[in-house]
C-alpha positions in Angstrom: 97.1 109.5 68.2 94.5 111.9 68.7 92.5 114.1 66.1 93.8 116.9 66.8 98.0 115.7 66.7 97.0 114.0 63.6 95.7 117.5 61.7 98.8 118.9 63.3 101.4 116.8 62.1 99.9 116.0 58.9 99.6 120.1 58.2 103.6 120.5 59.3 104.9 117.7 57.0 102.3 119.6 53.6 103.5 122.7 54.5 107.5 121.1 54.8 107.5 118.2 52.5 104.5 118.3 49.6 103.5 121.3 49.5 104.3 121.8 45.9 102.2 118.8 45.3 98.1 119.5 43.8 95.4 119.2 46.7 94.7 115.6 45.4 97.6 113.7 46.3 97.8 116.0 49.7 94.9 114.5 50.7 95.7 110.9 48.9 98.4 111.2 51.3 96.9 112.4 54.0 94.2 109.2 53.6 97.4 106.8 53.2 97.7 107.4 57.1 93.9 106.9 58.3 93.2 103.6 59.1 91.8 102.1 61.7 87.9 101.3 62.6 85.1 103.9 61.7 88.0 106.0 60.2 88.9 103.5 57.5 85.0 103.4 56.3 84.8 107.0 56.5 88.5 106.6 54.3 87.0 104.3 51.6 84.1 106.7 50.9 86.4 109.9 50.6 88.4 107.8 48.4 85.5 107.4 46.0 84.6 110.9 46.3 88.2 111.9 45.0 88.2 108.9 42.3 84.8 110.8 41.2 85.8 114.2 41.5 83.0 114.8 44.2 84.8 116.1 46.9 84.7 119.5 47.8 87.3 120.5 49.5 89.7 123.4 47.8 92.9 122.7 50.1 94.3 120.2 52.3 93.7 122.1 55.2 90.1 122.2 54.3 89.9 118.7 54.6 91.7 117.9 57.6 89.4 120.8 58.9 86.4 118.2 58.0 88.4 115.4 59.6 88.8 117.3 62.9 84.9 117.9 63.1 84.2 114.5 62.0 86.1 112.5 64.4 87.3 115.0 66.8 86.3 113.7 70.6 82.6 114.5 71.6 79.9 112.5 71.1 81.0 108.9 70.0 77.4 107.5 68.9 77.0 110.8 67.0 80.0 110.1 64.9 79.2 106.3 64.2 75.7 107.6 63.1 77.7 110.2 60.6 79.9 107.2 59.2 77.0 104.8 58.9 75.0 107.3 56.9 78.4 107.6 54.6 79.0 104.0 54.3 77.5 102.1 51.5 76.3 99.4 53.2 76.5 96.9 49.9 75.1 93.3 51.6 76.2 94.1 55.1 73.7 94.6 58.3 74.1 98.2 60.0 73.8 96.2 63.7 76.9 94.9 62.8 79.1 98.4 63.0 77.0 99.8 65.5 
């Protein structure tokens, strides 16, 4: 699915289904479906954001707004620079997700 259908759908179902729900477990949910590759890094560290109250983002739509810029089609090395500069990279060599 691509970036853009993603933000779509998952904005239909919060604004059908959960939107009586706080912004934290809209965007709990709306990690519970990103999960694949760079994505799932990027996933881990927004996860630890929440868990630490350091995300910014006001409203669900804010953050799928970040998700679209963040991953949306463009310049591929550009994004896996932008993940590798998120990820913590713990024991792990950065040649190896480049």
């Amino acid at each position: 699915m691509r970036v853009s259908e993603f933000v779509t759908a998952c904005k239909l179902y919060i604004k059908i289904k959960i939107r009586e729900t706080t912004v934290e477990e809209q965007i709990q949910w709306i990690l519970s479906y990103i999960h694949e590759g760079l994505a799932d890094i990027w996933k881990e560290n927004m996860l630890k954001d929440l868990e630490g109250r350091l995300l910014e983002c006001k409203t669900a739509e804010e953050f799928l707004t970040d998700i679209k810029k963040e991953f949306e089609e463009g310049d591929e090395e550009g994004v896996k620079v932008t993940e590798l500069k998120r990820f913590e990279q713990e024991s792990k060599m950065i040649e190896k997700f480049v």
